[in-house]
N, C-alpha and C positions, 0 to 999 in steps of 0.2 A: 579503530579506524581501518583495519589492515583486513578485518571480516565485511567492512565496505567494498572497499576495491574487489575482492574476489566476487563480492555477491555479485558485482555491478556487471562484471567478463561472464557470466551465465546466461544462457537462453531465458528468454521469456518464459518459457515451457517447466525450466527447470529452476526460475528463479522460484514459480508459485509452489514448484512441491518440496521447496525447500521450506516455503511457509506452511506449508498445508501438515510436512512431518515435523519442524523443531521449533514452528511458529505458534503465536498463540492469535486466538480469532478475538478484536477486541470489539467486532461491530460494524455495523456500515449505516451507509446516511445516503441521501437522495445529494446528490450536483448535477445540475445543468438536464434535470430530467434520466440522468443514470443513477443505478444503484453502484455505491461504493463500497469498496470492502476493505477494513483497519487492518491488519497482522501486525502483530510485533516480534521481531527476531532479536534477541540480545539487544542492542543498544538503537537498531534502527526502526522504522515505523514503517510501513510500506501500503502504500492504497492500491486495488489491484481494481480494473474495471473489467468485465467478464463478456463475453459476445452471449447480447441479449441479456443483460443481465441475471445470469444464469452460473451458479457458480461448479457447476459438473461442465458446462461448456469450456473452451480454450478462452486462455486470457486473452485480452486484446491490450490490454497497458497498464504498466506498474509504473507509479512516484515513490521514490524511495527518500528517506527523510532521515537526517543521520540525530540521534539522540530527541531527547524528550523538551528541550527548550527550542528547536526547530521545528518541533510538533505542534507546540503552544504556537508559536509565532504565526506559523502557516496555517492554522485552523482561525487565529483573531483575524487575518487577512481575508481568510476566507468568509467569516462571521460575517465581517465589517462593510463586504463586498454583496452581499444581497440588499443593503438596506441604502 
């Protein structure tokens, strides 16, 4: 919880190359017409959108998602929300 709160006080800038060096890439998926990008850092989940969906460009917005049952939850919302 306490590696939340610090991620959370970081730039945008230095939120992504903290995923980019101790994160792992788990994927990304098409919403709302952008490409999304998964990382997982220790216990959190993080969706990063990229200007221009371009992942060498600057980010433009992180969801940050605290553990893997908040992950499920917000992915069946999300699932459940196209149909």
């Amino acid at each position: 919880m306490l590696h939340k709160f610090f991620f959370n006080r970081l730039s945008l800038e230095k939120k992504v190359k903290q995923l980019h060096e101790k994160g792992v890439a788990l994927g990304s998926r098409i919403k709302d017409g952008r490409q999304v990008h998964m990382y997982m850092l220790r216990d959190l989940f993080v969706e990063v959108l990229y200007q221009e969906d371009k992942t060498y460009l600057a980010p433009e917005k992180v969801n940050i998602l605290n553990g893997l049952s908040n992950l499920q939850q917000y992915l069946e919302t999300e699932f459940r929300s196209r149909f």
